[in-house]
C-alpha positions as CSV (number, residue, x, y, z in Angstrom):
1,X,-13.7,3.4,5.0
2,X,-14.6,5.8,8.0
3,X,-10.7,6.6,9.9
4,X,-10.4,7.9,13.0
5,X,-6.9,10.0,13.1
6,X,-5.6,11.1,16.5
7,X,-2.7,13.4,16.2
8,X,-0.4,15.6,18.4
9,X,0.5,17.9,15.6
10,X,-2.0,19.3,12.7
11,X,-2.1,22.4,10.5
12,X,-2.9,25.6,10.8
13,X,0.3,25.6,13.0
14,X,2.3,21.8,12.9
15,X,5.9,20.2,12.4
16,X,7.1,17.3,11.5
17,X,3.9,15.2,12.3
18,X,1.4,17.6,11.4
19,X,2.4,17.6,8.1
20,X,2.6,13.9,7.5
21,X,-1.0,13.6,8.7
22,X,-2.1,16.4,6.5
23,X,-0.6,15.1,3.4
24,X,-1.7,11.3,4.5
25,X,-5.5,12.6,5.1
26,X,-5.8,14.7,1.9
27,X,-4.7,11.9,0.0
28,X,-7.1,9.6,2.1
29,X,-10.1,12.1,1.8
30,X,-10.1,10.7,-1.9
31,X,-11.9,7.8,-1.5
32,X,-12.6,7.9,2.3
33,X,-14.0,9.6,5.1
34,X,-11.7,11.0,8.1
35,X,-12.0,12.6,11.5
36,X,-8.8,13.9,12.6
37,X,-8.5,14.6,16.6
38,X,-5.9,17.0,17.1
39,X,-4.7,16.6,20.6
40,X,-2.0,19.4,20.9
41,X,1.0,19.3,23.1
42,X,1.7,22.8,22.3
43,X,0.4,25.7,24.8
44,X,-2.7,27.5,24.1
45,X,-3.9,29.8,27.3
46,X,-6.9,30.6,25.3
47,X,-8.0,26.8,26.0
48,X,-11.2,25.6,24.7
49,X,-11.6,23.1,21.5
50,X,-12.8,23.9,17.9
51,X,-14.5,21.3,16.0
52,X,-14.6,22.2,12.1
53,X,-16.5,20.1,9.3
54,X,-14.5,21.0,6.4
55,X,-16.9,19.5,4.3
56,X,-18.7,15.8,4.3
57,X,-15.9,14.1,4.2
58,X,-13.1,15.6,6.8
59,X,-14.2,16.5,10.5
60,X,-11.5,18.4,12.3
61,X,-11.8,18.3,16.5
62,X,-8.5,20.1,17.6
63,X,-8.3,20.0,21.4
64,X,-5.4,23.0,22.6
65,X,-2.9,22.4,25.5
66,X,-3.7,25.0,27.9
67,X,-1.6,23.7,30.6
68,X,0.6,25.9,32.8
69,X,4.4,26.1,32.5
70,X,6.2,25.2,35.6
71,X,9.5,27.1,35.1
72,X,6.9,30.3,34.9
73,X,6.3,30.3,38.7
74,X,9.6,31.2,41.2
75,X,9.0,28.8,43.5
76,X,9.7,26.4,40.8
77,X,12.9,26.4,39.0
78,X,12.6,23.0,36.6
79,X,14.3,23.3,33.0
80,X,12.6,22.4,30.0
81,X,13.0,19.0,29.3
82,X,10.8,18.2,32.8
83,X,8.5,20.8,31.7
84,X,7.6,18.5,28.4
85,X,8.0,15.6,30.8
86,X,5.0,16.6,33.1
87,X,3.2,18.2,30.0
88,X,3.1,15.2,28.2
89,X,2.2,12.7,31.6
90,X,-0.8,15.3,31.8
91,X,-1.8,15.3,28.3
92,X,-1.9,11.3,27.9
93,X,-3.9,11.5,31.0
94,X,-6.8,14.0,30.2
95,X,-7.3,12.8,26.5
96,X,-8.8,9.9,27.7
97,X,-11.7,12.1,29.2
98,X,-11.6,14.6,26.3
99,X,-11.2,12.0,23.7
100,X,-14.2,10.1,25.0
101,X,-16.2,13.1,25.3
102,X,-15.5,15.0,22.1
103,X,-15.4,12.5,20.0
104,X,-18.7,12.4,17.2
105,X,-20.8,9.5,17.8
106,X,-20.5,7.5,14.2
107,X,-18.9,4.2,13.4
108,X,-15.4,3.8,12.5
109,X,-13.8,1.0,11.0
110,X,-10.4,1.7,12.3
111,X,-8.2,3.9,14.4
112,X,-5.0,5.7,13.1
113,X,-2.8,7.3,15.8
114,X,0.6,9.4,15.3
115,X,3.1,8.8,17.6
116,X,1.9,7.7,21.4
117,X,0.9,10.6,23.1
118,X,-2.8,9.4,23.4
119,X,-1.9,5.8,23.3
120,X,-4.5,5.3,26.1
121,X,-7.5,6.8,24.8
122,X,-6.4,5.5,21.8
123,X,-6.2,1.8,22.9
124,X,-9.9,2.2,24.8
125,X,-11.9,3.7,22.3
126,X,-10.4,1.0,20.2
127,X,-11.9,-1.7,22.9
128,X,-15.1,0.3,23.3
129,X,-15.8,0.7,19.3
130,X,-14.5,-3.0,18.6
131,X,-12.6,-1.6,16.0
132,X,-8.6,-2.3,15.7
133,X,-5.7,0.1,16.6
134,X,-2.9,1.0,14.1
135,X,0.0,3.6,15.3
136,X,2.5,5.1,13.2
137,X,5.8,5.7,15.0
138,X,7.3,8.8,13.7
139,X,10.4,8.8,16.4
140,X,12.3,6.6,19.1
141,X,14.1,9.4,20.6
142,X,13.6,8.8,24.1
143,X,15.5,6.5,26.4
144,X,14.1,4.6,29.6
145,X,14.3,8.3,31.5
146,X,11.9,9.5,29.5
147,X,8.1,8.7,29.6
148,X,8.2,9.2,25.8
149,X,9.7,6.0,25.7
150,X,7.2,4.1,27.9
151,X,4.1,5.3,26.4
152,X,5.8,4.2,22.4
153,X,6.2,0.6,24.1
154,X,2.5,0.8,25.2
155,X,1.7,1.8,22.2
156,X,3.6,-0.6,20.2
157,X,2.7,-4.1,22.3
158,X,-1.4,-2.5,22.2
159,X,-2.1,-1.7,19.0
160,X,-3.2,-4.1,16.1
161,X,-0.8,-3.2,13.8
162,X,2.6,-0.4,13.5
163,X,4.0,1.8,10.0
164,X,7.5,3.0,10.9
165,X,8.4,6.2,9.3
166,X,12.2,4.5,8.2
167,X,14.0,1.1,8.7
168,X,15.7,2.7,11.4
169,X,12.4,3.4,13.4
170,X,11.5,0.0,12.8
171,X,14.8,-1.9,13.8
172,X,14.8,0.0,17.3
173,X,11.0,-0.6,17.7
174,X,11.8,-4.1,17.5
175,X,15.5,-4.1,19.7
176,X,14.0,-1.8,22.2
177,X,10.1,-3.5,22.4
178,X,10.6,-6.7,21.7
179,X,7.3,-7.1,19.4
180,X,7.4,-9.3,16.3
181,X,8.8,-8.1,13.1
182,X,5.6,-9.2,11.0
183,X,3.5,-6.6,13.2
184,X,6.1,-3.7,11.9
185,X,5.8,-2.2,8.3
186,X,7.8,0.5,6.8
187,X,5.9,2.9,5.3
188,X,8.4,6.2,4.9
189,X,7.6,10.1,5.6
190,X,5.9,11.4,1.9
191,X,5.3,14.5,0.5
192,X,2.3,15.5,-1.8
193,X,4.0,16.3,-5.5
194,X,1.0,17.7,-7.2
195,X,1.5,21.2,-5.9
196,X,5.2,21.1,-6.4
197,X,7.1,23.5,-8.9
198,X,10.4,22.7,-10.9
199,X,13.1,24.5,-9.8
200,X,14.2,27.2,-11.5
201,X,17.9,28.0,-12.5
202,X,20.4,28.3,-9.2
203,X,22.0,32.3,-9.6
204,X,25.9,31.5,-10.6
205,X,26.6,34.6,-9.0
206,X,24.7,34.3,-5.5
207,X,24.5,31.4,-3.3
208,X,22.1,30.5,-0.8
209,X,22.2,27.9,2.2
210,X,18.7,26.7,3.6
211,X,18.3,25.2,7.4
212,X,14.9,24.9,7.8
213,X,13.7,23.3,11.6
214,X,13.7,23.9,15.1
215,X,15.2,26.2,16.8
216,X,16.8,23.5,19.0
217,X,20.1,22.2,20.2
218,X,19.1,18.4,18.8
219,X,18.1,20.3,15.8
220,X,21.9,21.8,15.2
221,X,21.1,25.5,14.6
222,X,23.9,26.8,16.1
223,X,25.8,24.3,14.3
224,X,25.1,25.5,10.8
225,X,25.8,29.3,12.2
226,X,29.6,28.5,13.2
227,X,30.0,26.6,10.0
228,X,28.7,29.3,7.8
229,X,30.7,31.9,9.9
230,X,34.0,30.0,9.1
231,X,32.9,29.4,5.1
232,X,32.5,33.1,5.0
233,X,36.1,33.7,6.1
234,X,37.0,32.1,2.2
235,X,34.1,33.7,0.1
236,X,32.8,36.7,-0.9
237,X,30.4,37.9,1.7
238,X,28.1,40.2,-0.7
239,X,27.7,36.9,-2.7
240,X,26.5,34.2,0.1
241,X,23.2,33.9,2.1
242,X,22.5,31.8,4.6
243,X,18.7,30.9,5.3
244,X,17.1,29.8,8.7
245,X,13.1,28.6,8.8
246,X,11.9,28.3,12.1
247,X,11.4,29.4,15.7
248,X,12.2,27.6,19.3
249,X,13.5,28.0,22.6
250,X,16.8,28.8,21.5
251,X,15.6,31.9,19.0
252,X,16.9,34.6,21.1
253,X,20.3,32.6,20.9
254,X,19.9,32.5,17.6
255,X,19.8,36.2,17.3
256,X,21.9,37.2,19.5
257,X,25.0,34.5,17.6
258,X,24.0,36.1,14.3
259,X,24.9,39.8,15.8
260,X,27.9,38.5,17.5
261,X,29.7,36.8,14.5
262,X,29.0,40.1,12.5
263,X,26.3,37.9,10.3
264,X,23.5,40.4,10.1
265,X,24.1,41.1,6.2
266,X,24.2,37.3,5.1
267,X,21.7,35.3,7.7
268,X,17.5,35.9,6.7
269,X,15.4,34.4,9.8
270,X,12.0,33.4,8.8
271,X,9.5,32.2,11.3
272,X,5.8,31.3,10.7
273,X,5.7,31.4,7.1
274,X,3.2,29.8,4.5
275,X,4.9,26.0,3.3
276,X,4.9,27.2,-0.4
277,X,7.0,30.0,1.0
278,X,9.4,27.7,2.4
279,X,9.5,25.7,-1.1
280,X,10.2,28.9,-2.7
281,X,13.4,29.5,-0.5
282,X,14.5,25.7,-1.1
283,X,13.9,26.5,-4.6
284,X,16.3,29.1,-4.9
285,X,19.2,27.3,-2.5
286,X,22.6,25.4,-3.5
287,X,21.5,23.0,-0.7
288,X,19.4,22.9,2.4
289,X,20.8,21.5,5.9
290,X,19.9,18.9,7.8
291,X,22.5,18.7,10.8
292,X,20.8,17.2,13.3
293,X,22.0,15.1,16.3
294,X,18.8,13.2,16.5
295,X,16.4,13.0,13.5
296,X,14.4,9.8,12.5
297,X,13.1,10.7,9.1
298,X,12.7,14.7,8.2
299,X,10.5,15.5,6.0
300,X,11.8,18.7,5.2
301,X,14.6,16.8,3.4
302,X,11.9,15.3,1.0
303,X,10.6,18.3,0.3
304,X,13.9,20.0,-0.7
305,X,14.6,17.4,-3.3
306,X,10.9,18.0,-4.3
307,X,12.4,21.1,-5.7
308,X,15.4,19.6,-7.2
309,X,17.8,21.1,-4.2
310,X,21.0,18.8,-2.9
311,X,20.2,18.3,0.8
312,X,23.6,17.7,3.1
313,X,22.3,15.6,6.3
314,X,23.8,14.0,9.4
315,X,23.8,9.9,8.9
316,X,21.8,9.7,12.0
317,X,18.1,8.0,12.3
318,X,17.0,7.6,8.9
319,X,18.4,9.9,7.2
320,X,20.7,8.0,5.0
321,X,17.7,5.8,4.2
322,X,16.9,9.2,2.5
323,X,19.6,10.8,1.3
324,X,22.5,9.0,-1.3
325,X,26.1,9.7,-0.2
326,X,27.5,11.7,-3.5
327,X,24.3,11.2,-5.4
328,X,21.7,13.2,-3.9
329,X,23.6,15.3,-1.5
330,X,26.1,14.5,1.4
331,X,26.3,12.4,4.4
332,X,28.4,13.4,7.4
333,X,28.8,12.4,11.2
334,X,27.4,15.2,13.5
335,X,30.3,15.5,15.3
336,X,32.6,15.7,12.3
337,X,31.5,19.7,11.6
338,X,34.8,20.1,9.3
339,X,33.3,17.7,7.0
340,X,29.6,19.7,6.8
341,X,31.6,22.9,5.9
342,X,33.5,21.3,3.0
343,X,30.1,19.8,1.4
344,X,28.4,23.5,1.9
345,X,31.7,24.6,-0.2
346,X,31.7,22.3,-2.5
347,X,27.8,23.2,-3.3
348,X,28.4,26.9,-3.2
349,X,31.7,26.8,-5.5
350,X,30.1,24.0,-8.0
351,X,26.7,24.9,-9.4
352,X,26.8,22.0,-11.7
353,X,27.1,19.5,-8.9
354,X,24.5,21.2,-7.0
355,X,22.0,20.7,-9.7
356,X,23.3,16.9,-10.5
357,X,22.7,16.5,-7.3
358,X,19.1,18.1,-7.2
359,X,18.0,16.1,-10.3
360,X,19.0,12.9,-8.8
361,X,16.9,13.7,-5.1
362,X,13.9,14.5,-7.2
363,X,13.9,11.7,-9.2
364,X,14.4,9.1,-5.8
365,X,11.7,11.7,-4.3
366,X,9.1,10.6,-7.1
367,X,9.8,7.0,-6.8
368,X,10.2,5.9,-3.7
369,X,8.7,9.0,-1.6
370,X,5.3,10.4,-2.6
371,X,1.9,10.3,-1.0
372,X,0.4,9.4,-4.3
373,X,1.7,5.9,-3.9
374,X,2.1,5.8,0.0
375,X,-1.7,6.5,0.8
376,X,-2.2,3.7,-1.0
377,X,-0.1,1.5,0.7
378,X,-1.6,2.9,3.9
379,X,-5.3,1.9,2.7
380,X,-4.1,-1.5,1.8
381,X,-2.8,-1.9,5.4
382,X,-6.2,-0.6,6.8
383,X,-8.0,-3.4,4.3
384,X,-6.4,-6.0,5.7
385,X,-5.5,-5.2,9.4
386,X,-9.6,-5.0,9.3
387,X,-9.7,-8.2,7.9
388,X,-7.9,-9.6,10.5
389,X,-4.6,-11.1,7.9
390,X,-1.7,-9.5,7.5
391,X,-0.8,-7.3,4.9
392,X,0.7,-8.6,1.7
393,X,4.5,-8.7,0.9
394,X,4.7,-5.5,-1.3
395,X,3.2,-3.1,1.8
396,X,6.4,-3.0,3.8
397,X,7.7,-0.4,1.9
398,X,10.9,-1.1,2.9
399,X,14.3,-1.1,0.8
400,X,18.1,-2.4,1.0
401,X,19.2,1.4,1.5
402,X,19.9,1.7,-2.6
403,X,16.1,2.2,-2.8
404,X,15.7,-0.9,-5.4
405,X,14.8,-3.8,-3.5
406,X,11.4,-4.1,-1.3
407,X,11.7,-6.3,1.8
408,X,8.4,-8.4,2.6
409,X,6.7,-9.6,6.1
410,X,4.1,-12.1,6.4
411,X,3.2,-13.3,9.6
């Protein structure tokens, strides 16, 4: 097959989507040709696209935001969250032009687009190449204030066929949109295990935390500071690291919290860095953090127990989908912060548990959670939405929440 990707978010510098679309095409590129548009919310003043054949198989087009930031001019005083607003109202109305215009002229057999940012463009070239529409919807964090939310329902009701990234995308897809179940499959956020390392012993002597995302309020950053702050009041400082991967508009907050609560000694910041990197701190860690208020499936929780690390996440989106209450890590309410620093105890005090735990996420990571058997999946949806039927019962991908039994949908 010939796929035509559009993307917001795609390596050399991506998040949560980018690296579900890079896993997904590598994995595709095996028996398939791709063309991944790459059109960036992200702000590039250098402006311009790049087009880059990677070799006969893979075509990357990445198209840069190179829009101007409101709340850099005085006369305009508009926080961030209208800043995104506009940017992304913008964005999903010049990729139509750009889209059309960039795009190579060779046939396709069937659009792939991530999240609804180009939902538009998306939905004409589908019309104008006679070729059908599949979205994957990697969030549903946005209410009816937000025109995130509008352009997911356009998105949803316009396209051929929709992958959730979790049951929990799927079931508010379907409350919020009203579409039909059959039209919804659950296909959940992978990771690629071939490059993966076993990890090695955890150090009974030294203990490290991991938060790894970012730099956000929804994110909890400061969240895991305060906790680790207060589990320092109990342990041995010299003994007890805390780690935090990332970068965002609260990173001089960040900073400035670390120097306040006298953390210098015990909290490493790490921004920009290589993803083995970031498998090699995991790798060394008691647990990694997930304490988000909003997350609908992070990979980054995937890729922890790819190393055999316990992972301790808020029960929020999908993230209990993911993560097994007292089997692969710990699952607490966001608001309940007493809670998240007695399961970071608990992991720093009992080594044993911590690598019970870490055992247990690996092995549910392998089964359930790999693009080895999720690219296929993926195909098979392709296969048939081209053939006009819809895809058989095994494709859902989705499970009763114990990861054992698969729910079908046939239309």
């Amino acid at each position: 097959m010939n796929i035509l990707m559009l993307t917001p978010d795609y390596p050399p510098v991506y998040g949560g989507i980018g690296t579900h679309v890079n896993f997904l095409v590598q994995k595709l590129l095996e028996r398939n040709k791709v063309t991944v548009l790459v059109r960036r919310i992200t702000i590039n003043k250098n402006g311009g696209y790049i087009k880059t054949t990677v070799n006969k198989k893979l075509t990357v087009i990445d198209i840069p935001n190179s829009d101007f930031i409101l709340s850099g001019h005085e006369k305009y005083s508009i926080d961030n969250y209208y800043n995104i607003e506009m940017n992304t109202a913008d964005i999903l109305g010049r990729s139509i032009r750009e889209l059309l215009e960039i795009l190579p002229e060779e046939k396709y057999d069937i659009i792939h687009m991530h999240d609804a940012y180009t939902c538009m463009a998306g939905k004409l070239l589908s019309i104008y190449m006679k070729i059908p529409l599949i979205t994957t919807l990697h969030s549903m964090h946005a209410d009816k204030t937000s025109i995130k939310y509008y352009l997911r329902e356009y998105a949803v009701n316009n396209s051929n066929y929709v992958i959730a990234v979790s049951r929990f995308i799927k079931n508010k897809a379907l409350q919020k949109f009203h579409c039909r179940s059959d039209k919804i499959a659950v296909v959940y956020n992978s990771i690629n295990m071939e490059h993966v390392f076993l990890q090695k012993e955890i150090d009974s002597d030294k203990r490290e935390i991991s938060f790894c995302g970012r730099f956000e309020e929804i994110k909890g950053v400061i969240t895991i500071i305060y906790a680790f702050k207060r589990i320092l009041e109990t342990v041995s400082k010299a003994n007890v690291k805390l780690n935090l991967i990332g970068d965002g508009s609260l990173r001089e907050k960040v900073f400035d919290l670390i120097k306040e609560l006298d953390l210098e000694d015990n909290v490493n910041v790490y921004s920009n860095i290589a993803h083995q990197e970031v498998l090699k701190i995991f790798c060394r860690s008691c647990c990694v953090v997930i304490p988000s208020i909003e997350e609908p499936f992070a990979t980054v929780g995937l890729e922890a127990m790819s190393v055999k690390t316990a992972v301790i996440c808020t029960n929020v989106g999908g993230m209990s989908e993911m993560v097994l209450h007292e089997k692969t890590g710990y699952v607490y309410s966001p608001k309940d912060t007493k809670a998240l620093e007695q399961y970071m105890m608990k992991l720093i005090k009992d080594s044993a548990k911590a690598r019970k735990f870490g055992v247990e996420g690996y092995n549910r990571v392998r089964q359930l959670f790999t693009w080895e058997h999720n690219a296929l999946k993926i195909e098979e949806i392709y296969r048939n939405v081209i053939k006009n039927i819809a895809p058989p019962e095994e494709i859902s991908g989705d499970f009763d929440g114990n990861g054992e039994t698969y729910e079908s949908h046939r239309s």
